[in-house]
C-alpha positions in Angstrom: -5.8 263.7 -129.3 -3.6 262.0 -127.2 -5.1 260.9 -124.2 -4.4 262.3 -120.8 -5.2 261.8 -117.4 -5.3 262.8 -113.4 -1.9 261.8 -111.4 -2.6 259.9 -108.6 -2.0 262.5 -106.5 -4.9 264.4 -107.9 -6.9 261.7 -107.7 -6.2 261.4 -104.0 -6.5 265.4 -103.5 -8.5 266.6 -105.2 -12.7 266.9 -105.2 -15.1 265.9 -107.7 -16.0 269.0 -108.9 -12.3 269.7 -109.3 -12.2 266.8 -111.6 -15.3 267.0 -113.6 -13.9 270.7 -114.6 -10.0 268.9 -115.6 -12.1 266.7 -117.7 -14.6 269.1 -119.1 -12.3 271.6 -120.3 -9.3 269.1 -121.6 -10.7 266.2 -122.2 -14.5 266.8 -123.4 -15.4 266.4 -127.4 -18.6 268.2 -127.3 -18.7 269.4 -131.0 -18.2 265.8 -131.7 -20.9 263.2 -133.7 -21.0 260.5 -131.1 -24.5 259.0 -131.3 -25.5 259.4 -134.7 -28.3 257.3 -136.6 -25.8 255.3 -138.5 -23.6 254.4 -134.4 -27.0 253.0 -133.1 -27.8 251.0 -136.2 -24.3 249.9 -136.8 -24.4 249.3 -132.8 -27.8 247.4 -133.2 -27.6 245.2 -136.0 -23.1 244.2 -134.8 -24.5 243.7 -131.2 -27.3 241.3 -132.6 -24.8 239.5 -134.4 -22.0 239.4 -132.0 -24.6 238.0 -129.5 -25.6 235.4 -131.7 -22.5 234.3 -131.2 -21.6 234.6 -127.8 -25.0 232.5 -127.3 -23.6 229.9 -129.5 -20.4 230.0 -127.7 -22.0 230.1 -124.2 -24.0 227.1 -124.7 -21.2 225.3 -125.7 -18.8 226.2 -122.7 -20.7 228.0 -120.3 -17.9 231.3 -120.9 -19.0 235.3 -121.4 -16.4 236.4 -124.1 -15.7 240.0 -124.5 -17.3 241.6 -127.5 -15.7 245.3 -127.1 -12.4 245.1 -128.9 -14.0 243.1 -132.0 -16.3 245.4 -133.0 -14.0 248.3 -132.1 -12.0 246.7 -134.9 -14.9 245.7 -137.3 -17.2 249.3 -137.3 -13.3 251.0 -137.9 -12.8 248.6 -140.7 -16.3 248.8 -142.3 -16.1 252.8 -142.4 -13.0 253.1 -143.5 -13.3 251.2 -146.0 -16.3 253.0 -147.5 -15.2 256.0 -146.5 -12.3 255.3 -149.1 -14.8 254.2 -151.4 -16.5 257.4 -151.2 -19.9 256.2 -150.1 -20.1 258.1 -147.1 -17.5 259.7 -144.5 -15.8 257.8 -141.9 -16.6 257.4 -138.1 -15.4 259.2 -135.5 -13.9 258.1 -132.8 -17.0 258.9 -130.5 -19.2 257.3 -132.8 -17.1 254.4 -132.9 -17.4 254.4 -129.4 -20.9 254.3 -129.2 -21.0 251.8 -131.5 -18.8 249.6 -129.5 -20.9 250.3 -126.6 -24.2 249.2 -127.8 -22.9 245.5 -129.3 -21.2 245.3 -126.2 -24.3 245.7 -124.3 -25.9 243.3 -126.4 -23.4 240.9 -126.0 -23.4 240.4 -122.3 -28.2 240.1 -122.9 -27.0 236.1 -123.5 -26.0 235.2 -119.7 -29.4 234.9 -118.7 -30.2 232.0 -121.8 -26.7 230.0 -121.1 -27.7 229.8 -117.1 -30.7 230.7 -114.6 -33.4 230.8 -117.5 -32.2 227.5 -118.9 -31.5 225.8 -115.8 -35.2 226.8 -115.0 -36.8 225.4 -117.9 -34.4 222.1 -117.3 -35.7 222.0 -113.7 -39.6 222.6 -114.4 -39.8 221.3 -117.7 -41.2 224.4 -119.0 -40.9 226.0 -121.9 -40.7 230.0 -120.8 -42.4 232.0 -123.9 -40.0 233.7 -126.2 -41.7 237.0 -125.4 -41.5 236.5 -121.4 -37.8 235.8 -122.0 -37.5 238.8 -123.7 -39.4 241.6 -121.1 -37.7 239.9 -118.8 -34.1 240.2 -119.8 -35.5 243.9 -121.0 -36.7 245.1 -117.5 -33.9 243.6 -115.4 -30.7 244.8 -117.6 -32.5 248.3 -117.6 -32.7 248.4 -113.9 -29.1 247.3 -114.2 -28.6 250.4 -116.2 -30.1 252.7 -113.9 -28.3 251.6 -110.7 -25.1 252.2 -112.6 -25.4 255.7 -113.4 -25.3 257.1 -109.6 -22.5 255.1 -109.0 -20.4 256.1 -112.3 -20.1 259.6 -110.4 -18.0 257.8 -108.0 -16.0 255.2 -109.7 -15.2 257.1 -112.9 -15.4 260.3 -112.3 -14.2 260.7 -108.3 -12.1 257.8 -108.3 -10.6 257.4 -111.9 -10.6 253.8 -111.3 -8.8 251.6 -113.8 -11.5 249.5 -115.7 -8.9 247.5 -117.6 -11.1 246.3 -120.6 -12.6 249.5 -121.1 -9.3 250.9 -121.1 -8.0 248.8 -123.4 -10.8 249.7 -125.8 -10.2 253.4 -125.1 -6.2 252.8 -125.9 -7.1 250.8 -129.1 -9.6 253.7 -130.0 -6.9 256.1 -129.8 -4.2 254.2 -131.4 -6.7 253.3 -134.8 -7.6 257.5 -135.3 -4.5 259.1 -134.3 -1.8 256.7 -135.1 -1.3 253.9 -137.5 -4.9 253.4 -139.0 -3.1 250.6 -141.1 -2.8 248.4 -138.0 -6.5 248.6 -137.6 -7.1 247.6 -141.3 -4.7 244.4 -140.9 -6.4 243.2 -138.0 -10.2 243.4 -139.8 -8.6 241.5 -142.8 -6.9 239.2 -140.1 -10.3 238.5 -138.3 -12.2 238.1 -141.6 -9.6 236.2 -143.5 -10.0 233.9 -140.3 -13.8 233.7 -140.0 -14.3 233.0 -144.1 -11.7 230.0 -143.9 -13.4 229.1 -140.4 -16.5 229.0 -142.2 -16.0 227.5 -145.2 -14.4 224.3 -142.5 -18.0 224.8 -141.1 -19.9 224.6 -144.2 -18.4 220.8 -144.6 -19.0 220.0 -141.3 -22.7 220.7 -141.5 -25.3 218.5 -142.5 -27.9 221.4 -143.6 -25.2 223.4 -145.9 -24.4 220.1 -147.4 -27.4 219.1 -148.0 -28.1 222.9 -149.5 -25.2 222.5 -151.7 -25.7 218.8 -153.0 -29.3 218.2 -153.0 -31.1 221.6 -153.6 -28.3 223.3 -155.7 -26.2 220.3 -157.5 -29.2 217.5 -157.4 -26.6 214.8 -156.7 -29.4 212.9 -154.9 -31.1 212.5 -158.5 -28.0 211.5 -161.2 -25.8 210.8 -158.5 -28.3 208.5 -156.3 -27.2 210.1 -153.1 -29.4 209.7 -150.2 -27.4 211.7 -147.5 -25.3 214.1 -147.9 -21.6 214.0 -147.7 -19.8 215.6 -144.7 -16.8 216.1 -143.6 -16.6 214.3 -139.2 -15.9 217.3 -137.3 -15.0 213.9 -134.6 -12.0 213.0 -136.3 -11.6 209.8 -134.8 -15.2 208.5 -136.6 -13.4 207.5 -139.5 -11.2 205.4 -136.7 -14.2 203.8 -135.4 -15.9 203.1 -139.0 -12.6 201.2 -139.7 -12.3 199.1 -135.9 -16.4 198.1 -136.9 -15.6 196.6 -140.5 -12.2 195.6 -139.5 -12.8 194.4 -135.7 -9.9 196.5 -134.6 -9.3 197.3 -131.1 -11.8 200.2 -129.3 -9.7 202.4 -125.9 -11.6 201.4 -122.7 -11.1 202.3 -119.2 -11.6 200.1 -116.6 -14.4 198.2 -119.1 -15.8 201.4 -120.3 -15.9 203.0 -124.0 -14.0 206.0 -124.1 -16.9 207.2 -126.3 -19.2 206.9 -123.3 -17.2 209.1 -121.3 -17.2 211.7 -123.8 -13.4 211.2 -125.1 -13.3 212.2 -128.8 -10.9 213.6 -131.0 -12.9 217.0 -132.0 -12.2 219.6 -134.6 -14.3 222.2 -133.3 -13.0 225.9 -134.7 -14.9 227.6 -132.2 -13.5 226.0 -128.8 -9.5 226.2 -131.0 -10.5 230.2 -130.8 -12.0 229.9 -127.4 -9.0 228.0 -126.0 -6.6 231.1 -127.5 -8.8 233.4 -125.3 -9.0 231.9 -121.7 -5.3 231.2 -122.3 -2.9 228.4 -121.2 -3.4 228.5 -117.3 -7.3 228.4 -117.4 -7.6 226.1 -120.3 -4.8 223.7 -118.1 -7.3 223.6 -115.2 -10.4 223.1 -117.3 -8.5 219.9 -119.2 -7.3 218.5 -116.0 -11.1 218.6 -114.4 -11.9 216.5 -117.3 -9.1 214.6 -117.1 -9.7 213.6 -113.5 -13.7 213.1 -113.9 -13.9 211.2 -116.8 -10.7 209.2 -117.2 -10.5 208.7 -113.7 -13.4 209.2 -111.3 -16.0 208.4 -113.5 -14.6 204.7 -114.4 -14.1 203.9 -111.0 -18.2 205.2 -110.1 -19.4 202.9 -113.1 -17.7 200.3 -111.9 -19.1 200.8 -108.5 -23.2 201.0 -109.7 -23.4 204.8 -108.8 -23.4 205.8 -112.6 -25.9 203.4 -114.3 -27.9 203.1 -117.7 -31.5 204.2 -117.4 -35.0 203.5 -119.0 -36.9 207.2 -119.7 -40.7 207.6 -118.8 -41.8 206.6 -122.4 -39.5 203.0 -122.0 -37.0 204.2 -124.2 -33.5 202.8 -122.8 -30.7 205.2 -122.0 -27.1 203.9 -122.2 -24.0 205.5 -119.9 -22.9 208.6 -121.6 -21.0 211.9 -120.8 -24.4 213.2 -120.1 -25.8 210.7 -117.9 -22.3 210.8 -116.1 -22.6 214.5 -115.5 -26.8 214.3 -114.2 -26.0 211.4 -111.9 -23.1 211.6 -110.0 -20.1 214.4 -111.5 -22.3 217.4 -111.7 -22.0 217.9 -107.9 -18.3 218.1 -106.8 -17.6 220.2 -110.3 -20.4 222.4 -108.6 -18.8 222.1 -105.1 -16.0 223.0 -106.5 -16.6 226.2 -108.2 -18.8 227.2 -106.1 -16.0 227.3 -103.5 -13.8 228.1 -105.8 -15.5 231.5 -106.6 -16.3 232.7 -103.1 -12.8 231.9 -101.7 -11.7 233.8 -104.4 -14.0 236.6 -103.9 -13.4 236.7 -100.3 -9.3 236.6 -101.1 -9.8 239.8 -102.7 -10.1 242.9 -99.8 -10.0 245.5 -102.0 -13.4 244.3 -103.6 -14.8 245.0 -100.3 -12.8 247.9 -99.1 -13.3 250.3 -102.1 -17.5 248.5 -102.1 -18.0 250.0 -98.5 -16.4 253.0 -99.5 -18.8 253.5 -102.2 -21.7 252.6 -100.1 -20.5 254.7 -97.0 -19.8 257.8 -98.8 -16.0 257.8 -97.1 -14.4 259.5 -99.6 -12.1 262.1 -99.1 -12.7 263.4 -102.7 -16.7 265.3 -102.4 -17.8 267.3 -104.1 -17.6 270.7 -103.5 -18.9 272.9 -106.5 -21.2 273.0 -108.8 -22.0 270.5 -111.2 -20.3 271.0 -113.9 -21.5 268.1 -116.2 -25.4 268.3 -114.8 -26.2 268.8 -118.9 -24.2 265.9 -120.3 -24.4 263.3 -117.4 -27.8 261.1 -116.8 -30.0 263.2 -114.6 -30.0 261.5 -111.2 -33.4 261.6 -111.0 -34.0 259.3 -113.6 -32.2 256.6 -111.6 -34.3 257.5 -108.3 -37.6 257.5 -109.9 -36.6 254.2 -112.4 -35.0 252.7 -109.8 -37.9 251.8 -107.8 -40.2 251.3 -110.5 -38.4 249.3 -112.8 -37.7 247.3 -109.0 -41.3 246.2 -108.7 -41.5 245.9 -112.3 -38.6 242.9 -112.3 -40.6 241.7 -108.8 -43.9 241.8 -110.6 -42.6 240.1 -113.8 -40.6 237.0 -111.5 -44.0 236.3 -110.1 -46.1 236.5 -113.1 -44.0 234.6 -115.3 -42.2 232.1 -113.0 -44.1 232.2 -109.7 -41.6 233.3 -107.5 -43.6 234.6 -104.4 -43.9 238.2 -104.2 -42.1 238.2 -100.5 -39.3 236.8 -102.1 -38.5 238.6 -105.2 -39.0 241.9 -102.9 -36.5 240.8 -100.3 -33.7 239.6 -103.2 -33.9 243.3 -104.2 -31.5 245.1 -101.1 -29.0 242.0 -101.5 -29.2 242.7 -105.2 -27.9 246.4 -104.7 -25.4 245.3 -102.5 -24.0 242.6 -104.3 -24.2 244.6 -107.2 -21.8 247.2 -106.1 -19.3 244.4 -104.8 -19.5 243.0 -108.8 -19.0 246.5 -109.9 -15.9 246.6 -107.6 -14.5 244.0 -109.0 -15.0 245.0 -112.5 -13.0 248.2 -112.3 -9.9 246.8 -110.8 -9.9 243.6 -112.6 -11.9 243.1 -115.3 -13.9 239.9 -113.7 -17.1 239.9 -112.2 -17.8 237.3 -109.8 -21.0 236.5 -111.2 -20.7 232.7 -110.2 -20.5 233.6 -106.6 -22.7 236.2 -105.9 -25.2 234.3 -107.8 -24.8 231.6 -105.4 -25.5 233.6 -102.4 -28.5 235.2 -103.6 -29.3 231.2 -104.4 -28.7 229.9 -101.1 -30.1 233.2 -99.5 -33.3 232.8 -101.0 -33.5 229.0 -101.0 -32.8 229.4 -97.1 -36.5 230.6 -96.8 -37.9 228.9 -99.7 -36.5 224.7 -100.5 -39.6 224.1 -102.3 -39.9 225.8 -105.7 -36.1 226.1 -107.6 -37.6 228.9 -109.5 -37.8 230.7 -106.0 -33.9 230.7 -105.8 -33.0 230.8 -109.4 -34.6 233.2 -111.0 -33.5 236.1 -108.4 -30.3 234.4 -108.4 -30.7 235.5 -111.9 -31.6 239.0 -111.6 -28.8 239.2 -109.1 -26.3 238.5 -112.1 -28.3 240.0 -115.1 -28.5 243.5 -113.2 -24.6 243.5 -111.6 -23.6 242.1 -115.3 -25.1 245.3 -116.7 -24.5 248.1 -114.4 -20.4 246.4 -113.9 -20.3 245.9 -117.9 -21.9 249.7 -118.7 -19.5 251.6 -116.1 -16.7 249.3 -118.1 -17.9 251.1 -121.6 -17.7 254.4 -120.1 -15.0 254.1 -119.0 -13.1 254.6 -122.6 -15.7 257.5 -123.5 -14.4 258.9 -120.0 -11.0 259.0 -121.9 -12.0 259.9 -125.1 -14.4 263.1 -123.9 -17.8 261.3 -125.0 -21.1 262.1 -123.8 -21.9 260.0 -120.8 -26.1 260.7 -121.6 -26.1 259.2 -125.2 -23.7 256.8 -124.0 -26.6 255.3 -121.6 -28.5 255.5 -124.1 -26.6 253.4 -126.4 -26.4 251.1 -124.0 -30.3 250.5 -123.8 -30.1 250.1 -127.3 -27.9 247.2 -127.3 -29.8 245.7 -124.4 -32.9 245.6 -126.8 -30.7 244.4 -129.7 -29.1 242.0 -127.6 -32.8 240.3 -126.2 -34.1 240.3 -129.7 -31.6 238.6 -131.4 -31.3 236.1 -128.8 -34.3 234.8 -127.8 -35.5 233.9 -131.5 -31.9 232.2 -132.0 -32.2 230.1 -128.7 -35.6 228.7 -129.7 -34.2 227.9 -133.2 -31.0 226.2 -132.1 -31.7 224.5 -128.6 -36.1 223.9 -128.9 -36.7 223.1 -132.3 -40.5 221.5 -132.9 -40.4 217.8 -133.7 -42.6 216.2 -136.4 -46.0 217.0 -134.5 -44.9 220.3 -133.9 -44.0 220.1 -130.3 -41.0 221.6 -128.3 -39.0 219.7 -125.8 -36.8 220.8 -123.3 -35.0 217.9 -123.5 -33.5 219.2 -127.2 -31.7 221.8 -124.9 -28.8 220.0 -123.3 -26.6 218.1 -125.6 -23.4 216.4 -126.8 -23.1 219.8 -129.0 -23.9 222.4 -126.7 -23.3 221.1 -122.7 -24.8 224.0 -121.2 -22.1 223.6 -118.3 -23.1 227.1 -116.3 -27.1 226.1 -116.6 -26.2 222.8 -115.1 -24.5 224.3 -112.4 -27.3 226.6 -111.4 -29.2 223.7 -111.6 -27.3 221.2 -109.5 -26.9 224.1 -106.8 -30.9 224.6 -107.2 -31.6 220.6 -106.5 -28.7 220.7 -103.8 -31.0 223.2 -102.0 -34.1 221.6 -102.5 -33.8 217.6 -101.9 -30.5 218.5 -99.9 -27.1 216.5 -100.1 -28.7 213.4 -98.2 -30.9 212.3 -101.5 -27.3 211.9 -103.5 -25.3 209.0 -103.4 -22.5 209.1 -100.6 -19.6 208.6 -103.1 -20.9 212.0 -104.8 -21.2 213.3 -101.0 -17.0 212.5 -100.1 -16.2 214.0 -103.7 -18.1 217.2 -102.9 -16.6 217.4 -99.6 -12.9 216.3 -100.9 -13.7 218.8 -104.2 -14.9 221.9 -101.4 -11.4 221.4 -99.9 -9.3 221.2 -102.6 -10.8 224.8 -103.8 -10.3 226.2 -100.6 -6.6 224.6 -101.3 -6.4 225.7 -104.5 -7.6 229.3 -103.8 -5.2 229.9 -101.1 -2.6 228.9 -102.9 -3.3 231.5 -105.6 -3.7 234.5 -103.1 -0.3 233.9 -101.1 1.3 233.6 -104.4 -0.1 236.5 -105.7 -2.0 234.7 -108.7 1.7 232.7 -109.8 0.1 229.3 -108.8 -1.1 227.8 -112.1 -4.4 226.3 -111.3 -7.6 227.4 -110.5 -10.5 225.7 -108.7 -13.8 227.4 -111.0 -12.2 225.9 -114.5 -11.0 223.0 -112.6 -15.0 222.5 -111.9 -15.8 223.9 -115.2 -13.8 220.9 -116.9 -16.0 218.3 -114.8 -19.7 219.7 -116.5 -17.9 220.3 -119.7 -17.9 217.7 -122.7 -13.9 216.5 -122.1 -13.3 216.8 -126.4 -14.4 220.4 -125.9 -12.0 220.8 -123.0 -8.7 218.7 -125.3 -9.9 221.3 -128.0 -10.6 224.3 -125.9 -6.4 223.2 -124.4 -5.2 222.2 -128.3 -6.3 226.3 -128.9 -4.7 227.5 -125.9 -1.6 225.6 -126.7 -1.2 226.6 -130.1 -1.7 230.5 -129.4 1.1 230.5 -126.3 3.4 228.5 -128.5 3.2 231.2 -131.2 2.9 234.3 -129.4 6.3 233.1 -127.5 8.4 232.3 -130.5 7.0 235.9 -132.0 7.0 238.1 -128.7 10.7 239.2 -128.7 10.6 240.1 -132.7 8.1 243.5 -132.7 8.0 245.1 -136.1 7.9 241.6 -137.7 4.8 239.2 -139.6 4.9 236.7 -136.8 4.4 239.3 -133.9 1.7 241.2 -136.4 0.2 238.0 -136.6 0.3 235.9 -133.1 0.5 238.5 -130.9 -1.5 242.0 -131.8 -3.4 239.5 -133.8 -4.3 236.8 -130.9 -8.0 238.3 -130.4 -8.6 239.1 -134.2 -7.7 236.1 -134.6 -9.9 234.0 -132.1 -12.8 236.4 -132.7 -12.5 234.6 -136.6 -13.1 231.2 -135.3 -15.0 231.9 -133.3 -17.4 234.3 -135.5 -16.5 232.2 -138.6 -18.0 228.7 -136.8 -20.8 230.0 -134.4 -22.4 232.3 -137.8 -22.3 229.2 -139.7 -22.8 226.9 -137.4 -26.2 229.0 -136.7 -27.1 229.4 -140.5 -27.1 225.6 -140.6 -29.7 224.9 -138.2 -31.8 227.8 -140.0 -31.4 226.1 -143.7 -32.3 222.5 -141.7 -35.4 224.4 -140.8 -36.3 225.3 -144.0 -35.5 222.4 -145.8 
């Protein structure tokens, strides 16, 4: 079917009702299989993995990828394929759907354990039970969920707004069942001829799978006398520095300082090459030049000045100048300043957010309804949102005071700004695809930590539910959106949406225990495993530096930190201006700019090396459609970054499981 939809005058003109009849009699599938058995485990066990990997990747860069178009591509390619084979029939396109929906929901479950949950445990030095972490994630994405569905009357259904990554999914949908299926099958063999070459790279890279390989399977530590394993340096430039040690050659400082200790390294990581094609060359620009400025500039100059200074830790152990120690003393702040600013500048550049928010909230639509209600058998009964709304409410207030002893008052009173802020993010989802998460965070942060400078978890962890719950109800109205085009179900399609929030909270919380709190020899778990050279965390620390701004205030930091906030606050307001009286031409941006400060620079060089390499191809190969090249680097791009970046963070995770078991 090929898809159709309202003019914009009959968007304007028309009423609801109006509209829900257009769609139910031209556009509704309901003799279609959309939420079958074999969608919500195909859904379940893709969104587990998928979020796996967006954990692994959000660690390492503090970015939310985008899950919906990969596993659009991989549950086509999987039943396809054994629908050829004869083992069973293949999908349709509603099932597919719903497929899509459910590991997207689980995707977007790993915010939470790449920001306010791990900048609490960083702050309190508390370990937060896997089993907390996972109610909690449970009870506030569901509330998420049931905020959403009231308003999906309006935004899909009234006011056919655009939704452009939902749309996107609903277009490629379309294109793989009614047009050239073969395109969809070259783009799964793309992405997994990607991932099994990105993992085999990984394998060599990896200490565990190594060790697996030469010690367990090939006994080289017994007629071979091996005592470690051999790897291939993911840091490239180790072999360098073995050489300069035997050899005495010549080690790059700046201004007297390693270039080690700043965190420049030459780094083949597969992941960040697929991340870098993603975010594109503008973005990953701005996130190398943050680097560039904090630790080959700035952060020189602040050693050399005693701000930035080697440490002893409680138990005597020295700690030497490193990216990390860097980052916690002095750059973490105007990278914070920064995007913080950043963010609500460009939040506040954008009218339309608010405009079409007060709409929704005011009822001033010229479009009501005036009918019956068509769709009251297919759509999610209201009441389900007015009774779970309240309950689930003072369930997430109940939980935030059990489990992290926010004060009731306060937890209660972050639950109206919640709503409202929740609306603005959902806003801002359907006409751009970008949810200012960052900056509504923030306020909720600063709001609550206006009443309460005492305890961090007072501002975090509603800051938290503020971002958890708009996530959800912006990211499920997005997943409708293509079932909206498509004629699916909106009912099951909540419903496959709570299914991926449940795969997406078990998978996860497991994982981030096994990866970032692993026990030591006595058995003990340390949140000081959490942060690392590996994984920077980079969007914890920045809920955490606006957490510590708020309680010690900016008087307890050193006053060159203080005029590089103030000069970093300005530059985004600079920065952000710039990009709303050009309409978005001006190449920088002051959140990645900020983003490159907390971020390890090698992962920034790599994340830009990726972003390079993709705009390079895709122009030589955009003018030549119908050839390999533009097959390749252009409709391939995202099968081709969701390779390396599947293909590195599944490995990548398999390796600290076999170092656990060996």
């Amino acid at each position: 079917m090929a898809l159709i939809h309202l003019t914009d005058e009959q968007t304007r003109t028309w009423t609801r009702a109006q509209k829900d009849e257009w769609w139910f009699k031209n556009v509704y599938r309901g003799d279609m299989a959309q939420l079958t058995i074999r969608s919500a485990l195909t859904g379940f066990l893709l969104g587990g993995i998928l979020s796996a990997t967006m954990l692994y990747i959000g660690a390492k860069t503090g970015l939310g990828l985008g899950v919906g178009l990969t596993s659009v591509i991989l549950s086509f390619a999987l039943f396809r394929s054994l629908s050829k084979a004869g083992i069973t029939r293949d999908m349709t396109i509603l099932e597919n759907n719903c497929t899509q929906s459910i590991a997207t929901a689980a995707g977007y479950m790993t915010t939470p354990l790449t920001a306010s949950l791990v900048a609490y445990m960083l702050i309190t030095d508390k370990i937060i039970p896997a089993w907390q972490i996972v109610v909690w994630q449970v009870i506030v994405a569901i509330l998420g969920v049931l905020i959403a569905f009231p308003l999906k009357r309006y935004f899909v259904n009234d006011q056919q707004m655009p939704f452009p990554e939902g749309r996107a999914c609903g277009v490629v949908l379309d294109s793989l069942y009614t047009s050239d299926a073969a395109v969809g099958i070259f783009k799964a063999r793309l992405l997994a001829v990607v991932a099994g070459v990105t993992g085999l790279y990984q394998m060599i890279v990896s200490d565990g799978w190594m060790k697996l390989i030469q010690f367990k399977l090939l006994q080289m530590d017994k007629w071979a006398g091996m005592t470690e394993p051999w790897t291939f340096h993911e840091r490239l430039d180790t072999y360098y520095y073995n050489l300069a040690t035997a050899y005495h050659l010549w080690i790059p400082k700046i201004l007297g300082t390693d270039i080690r200790q700043l965190g420049w390294r030459a780094t083949l990581d597969a992941s960040l090459i697929g991340v870098g094609g993603l975010m594109g060359i503008a973005v990953a620009s701005s996130v190398l030049l943050g680097g560039f400025i904090n630790f080959a500039v700035l952060a020189p100059i602040v050693i050399q000045l005693g701000d930035i200074v080697p440490r002893v830790a409680a138990d005597g152990t020295p700690i030497p100048i490193n990216r990390g120690e860097i980052v916690n003393q002095w750059s973490l702040w105007w990278g914070v300043a920064m995007m913080v600013t950043g963010s609500l500048v460009s939040l506040v550049g954008r009218p339309e957010i608010f405009k079409s928010a007060w709409k929704s909230m005011s009822g001033r639509n010229k479009a009501v309804n005036n009918g019956p209600d068509i769709l009251k058998d297919i759509e999610l009964p209201l009441w389900v949102s007015y009774v779970g709304v309240p309950l689930f409410s003072v369930l997430g207030a109940w939980v935030t005071h059990e489990f992290f002893g926010v004060p009731w008052l306060l937890s209660v009173v972050s639950l109206p700004l919640i709503f409202v802020l929740t609306i603005i993010g959902t806003n801002s989802m359907a006409l751009t695809s970008w949810i200012p998460l960052g900056a509504m965070a923030k306020i909720t942060q600063f709001s609550i930590g206006a009443l309460d400078r005492s305890n961090p978890a007072s501002n975090l962890l509603p800051a938290g539910m503020t971002a958890e719950i708009s996530a959800n109800a912006a990211n499920l109205l997005s997943d409708i959106k293509p079932g909206y085009m498509l004629g699916a179900k909106p009912r099951q399609q909540a419903i496959g949406h709570v299914i991926g929030i449940f795969s997406g909270a078990l998978a996860c919380a497991p994982l981030f225990f096994l990866l970032f709190l692993p026990k030591n020899a006595e058995g003990v778990r340390s949140t000081t495993t959490i942060v690392s050279d590996a994984f920077a965390f980079p969007a914890a620390l920045q809920w955490k530096g606006v957490a510590e701004i708020i309680a010690k205030g900016v008087a307890s930091l050193p006053t060159s930190a203080v005029i590089a906030m103030v000069l970093a606050c300005v530059a985004a307001i600079a920065i952000e201006v710039a990009k709303i009286v050009t309409k978005g031409r001006f190449p920088l941006s002051a959140v990645s700019i900020g983003l490159g400060v907390v971020l390890p620079p090698d992962a920034s060089l790599t994340m830009f090396v990726g972003a390079l390499l993709f705009w390079v191809m895709s122009r030589r190969n955009e003018g030549k459609p119908g050839t390999r090249g533009h097959a390749i680097w252009v409709d391939g791009l995202e099968p081709i970054c969701a390779g390396l970046i599947s293909g590195a963070a599944l490995l990548g995770i398999g390796n600290a499981i076999v170092n656990v078991l060996i």
